[in-house]
C-alpha positions in Angstrom: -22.6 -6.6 0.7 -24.0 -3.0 0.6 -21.6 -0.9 -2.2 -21.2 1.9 0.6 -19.3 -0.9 3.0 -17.2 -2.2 0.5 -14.3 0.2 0.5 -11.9 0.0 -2.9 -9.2 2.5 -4.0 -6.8 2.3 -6.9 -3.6 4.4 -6.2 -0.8 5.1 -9.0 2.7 5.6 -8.4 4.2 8.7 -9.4 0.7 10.3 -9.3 -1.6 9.8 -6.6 1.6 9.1 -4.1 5.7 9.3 -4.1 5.0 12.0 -6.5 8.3 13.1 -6.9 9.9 9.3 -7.2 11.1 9.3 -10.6 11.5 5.9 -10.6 8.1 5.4 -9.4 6.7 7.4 -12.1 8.6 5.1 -14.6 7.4 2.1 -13.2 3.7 3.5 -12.9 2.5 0.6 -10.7 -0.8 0.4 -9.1 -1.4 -0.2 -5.3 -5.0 -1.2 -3.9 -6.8 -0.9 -1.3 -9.7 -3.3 -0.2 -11.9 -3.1 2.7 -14.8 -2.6 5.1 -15.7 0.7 5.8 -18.3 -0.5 8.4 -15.5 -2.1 10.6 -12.8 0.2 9.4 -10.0 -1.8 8.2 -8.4 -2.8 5.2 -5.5 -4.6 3.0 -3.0 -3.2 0.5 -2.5 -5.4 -2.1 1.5 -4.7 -3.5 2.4 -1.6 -1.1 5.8 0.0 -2.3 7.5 3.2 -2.5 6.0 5.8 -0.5 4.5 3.5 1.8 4.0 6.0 4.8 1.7 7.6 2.1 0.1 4.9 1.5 -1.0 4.4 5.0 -1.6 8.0 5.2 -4.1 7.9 2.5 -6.2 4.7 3.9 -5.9 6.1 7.5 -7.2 9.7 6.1 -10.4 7.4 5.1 -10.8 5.9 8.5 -9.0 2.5 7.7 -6.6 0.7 9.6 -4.3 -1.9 7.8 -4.8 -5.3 9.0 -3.2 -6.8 6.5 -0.8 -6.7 2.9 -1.6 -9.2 -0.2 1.6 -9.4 -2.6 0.4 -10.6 -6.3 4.5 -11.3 -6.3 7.9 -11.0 -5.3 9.4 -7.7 -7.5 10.4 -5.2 -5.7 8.3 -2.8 -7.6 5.4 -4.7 -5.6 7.1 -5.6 -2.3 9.5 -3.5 -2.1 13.9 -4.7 -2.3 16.2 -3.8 -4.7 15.6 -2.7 -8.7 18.4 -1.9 -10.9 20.4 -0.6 -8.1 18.1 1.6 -6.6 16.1 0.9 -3.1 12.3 0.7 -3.0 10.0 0.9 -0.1 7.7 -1.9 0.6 6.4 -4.2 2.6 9.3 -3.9 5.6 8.8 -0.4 5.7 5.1 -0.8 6.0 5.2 -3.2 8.9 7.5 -0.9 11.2 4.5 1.0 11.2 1.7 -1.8 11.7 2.1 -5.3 12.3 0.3 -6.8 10.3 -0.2 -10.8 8.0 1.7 -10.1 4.5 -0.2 -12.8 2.4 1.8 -14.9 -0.1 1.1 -17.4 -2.8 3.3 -20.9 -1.1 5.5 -21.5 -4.2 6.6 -17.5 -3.9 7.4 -17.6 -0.3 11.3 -18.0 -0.9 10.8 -15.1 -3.6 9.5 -12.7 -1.2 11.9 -13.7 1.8 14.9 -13.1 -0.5 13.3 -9.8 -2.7 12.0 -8.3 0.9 14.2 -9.6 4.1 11.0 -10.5 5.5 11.2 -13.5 7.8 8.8 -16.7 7.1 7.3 -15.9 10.0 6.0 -12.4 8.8 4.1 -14.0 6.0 1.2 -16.2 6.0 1.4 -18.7 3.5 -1.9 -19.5 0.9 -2.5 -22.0 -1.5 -4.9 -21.2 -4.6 -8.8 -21.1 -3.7 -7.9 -19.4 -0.1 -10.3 -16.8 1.7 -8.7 -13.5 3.4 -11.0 -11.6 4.9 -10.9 -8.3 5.9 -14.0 -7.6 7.9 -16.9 -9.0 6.7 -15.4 -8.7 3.0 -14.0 -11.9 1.6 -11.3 -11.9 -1.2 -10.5 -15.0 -3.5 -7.2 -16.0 -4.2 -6.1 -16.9 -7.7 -3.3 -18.6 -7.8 -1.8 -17.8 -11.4 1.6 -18.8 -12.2 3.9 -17.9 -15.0 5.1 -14.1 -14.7 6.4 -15.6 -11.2 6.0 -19.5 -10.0 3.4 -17.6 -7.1 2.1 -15.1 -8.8 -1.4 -14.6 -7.3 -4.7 -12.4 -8.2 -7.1 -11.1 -6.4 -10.8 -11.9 -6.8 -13.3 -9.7 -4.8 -17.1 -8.3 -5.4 -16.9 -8.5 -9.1 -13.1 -7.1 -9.6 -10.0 -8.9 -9.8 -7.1 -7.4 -8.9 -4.3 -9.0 -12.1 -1.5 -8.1 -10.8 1.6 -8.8 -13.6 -0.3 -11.9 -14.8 -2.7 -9.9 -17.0 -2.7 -6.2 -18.4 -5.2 -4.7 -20.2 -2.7 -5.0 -22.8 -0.3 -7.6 -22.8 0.5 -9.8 -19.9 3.8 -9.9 -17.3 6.7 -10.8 -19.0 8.0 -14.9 -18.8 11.5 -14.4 -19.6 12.7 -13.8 -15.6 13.8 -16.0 -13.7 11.2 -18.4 -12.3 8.5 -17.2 -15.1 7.2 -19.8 -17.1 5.3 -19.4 -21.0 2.9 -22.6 -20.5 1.9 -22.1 -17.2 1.4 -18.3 -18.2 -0.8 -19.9 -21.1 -3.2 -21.8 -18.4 -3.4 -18.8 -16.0 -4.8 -16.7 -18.4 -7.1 -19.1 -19.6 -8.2 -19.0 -15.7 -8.7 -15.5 -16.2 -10.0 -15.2 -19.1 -12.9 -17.8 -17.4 -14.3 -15.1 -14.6 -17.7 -14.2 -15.0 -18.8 -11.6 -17.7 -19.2 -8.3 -16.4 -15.7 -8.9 -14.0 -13.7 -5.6 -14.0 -9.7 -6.2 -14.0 -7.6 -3.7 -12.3 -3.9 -4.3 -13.6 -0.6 -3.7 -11.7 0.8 -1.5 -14.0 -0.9 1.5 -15.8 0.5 0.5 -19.3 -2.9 1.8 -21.0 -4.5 4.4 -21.2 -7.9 3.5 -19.0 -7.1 2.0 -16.0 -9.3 -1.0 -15.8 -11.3 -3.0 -18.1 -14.3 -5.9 -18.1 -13.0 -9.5 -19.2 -15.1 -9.6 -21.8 -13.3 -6.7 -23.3 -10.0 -7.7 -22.6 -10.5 -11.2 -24.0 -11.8 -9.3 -27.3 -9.3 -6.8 -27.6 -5.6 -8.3 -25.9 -3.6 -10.1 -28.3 -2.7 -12.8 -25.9 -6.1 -14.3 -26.2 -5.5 -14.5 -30.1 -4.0 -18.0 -29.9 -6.1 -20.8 -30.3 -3.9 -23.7 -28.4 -1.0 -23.6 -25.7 1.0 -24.8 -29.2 -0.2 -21.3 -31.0 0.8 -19.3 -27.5 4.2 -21.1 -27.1 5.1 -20.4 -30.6 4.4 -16.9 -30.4 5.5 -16.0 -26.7 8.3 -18.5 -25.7 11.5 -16.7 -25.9 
């Protein structure tokens, strides 16, 4: 696909919208945007907080949402309730536009419990599934561990990592439903994506804001163990 169709944003809490959320400057999650600016529409991949910002943003572009892709079910992604304290997400976003919010199957419980969305608001996916939004196909990834449906994003050499892999560190697997071994094997999907592959990460917990593969499988410790034994000794709590 020509570069000038293939529309892609990467927006920061706390920064590029609910500006004034403290707790979304804490949390400093990333939000994306991925579409086709020849037909006009686009997804967002993990929409919380200020959500009518959000759509503000796309729509000042000349996008229409036609669709949400949650990577998982915390309500820093989705939207629910964190440590007391309401968030925005994807229920808010859908009194607005109606709209598909795209799930991994093994999170759909997850999501229906974190967001109050109904099954029948969310389309269901196994790993290996094709959403497209106009002419622009996106991979999913299904990568379990942070989350038993935790899913990535694989579109026109980026992936969108969600909590499975930082450009540090990877999402925690001490929550309930994580899992260290399965963690071990998604990363090692990961860390298989063709060279060149930039990874945009869910949370801005380094300095740059995205990274190749080949980099990251360099320079992040959790690709210093040499067997599943070596990363469950080391990251199994």
């Amino acid at each position: 696909m020509a570069d000038d169709r293939f529309y892609f944003r990467q927006l920061l809490s706390g920064r590029d919208f609910a500006a004034n959320d403290p707790l979304a400057q804490q949390m400093v999650n990333f939000v994306y945007a991925i579409g086709d600016r020849a037909k006009g529409e686009c997804v967002l991949i993990d929409p919380a907080y200020a959500v009518n910002e959000l759509l503000d943003i796309v729509e000042n572009d000349g996008m229409k949402v036609t669709g949400v892709l949650a990577t998982h079910f915390h309500p820093d992604h989705i939207g629910g309730n964190m440590m007391g304290q309401p968030v925005e997400g994807v229920a808010t976003l859908l009194e607005r536009c109606s709209c598909p919010v795209h799930v991994q199957r093994d999170e759909t419980p997850w999501v229906m419990r974190t967001s109050g969305l109904g099954a029948d608001q969310l389309v269901e996916h196994d790993g290996g599934d094709v959403v497209k939004v106009g002419d622009v196909e996106i991979t999913l990834v299904h990568t379990p561990g942070h989350t038993p449906g935790s899913q990535c994003f694989h579109v026109e050499g980026r992936l969108v990592s969600g909590d499975t892999l930082f450009l540090d560190g990877c999402g925690r697997t001490d929550f309930p439903g994580s899992d260290p071994a399965a963690m071990y094997d998604s990363l090692q999907t990961l860390g298989a994506m063709p060279e060149g592959t930039v990874v945009y990460p869910g949370h801005r917990y380094s300095l740059p804001s995205s990274a190749t593969i080949d980099a990251i499988r360099e320079q992040n410790y959790v690709y210093r163990p040499k067997s599943k034994e070596q990363w469950l000794t080391m990251f199994s709590h």
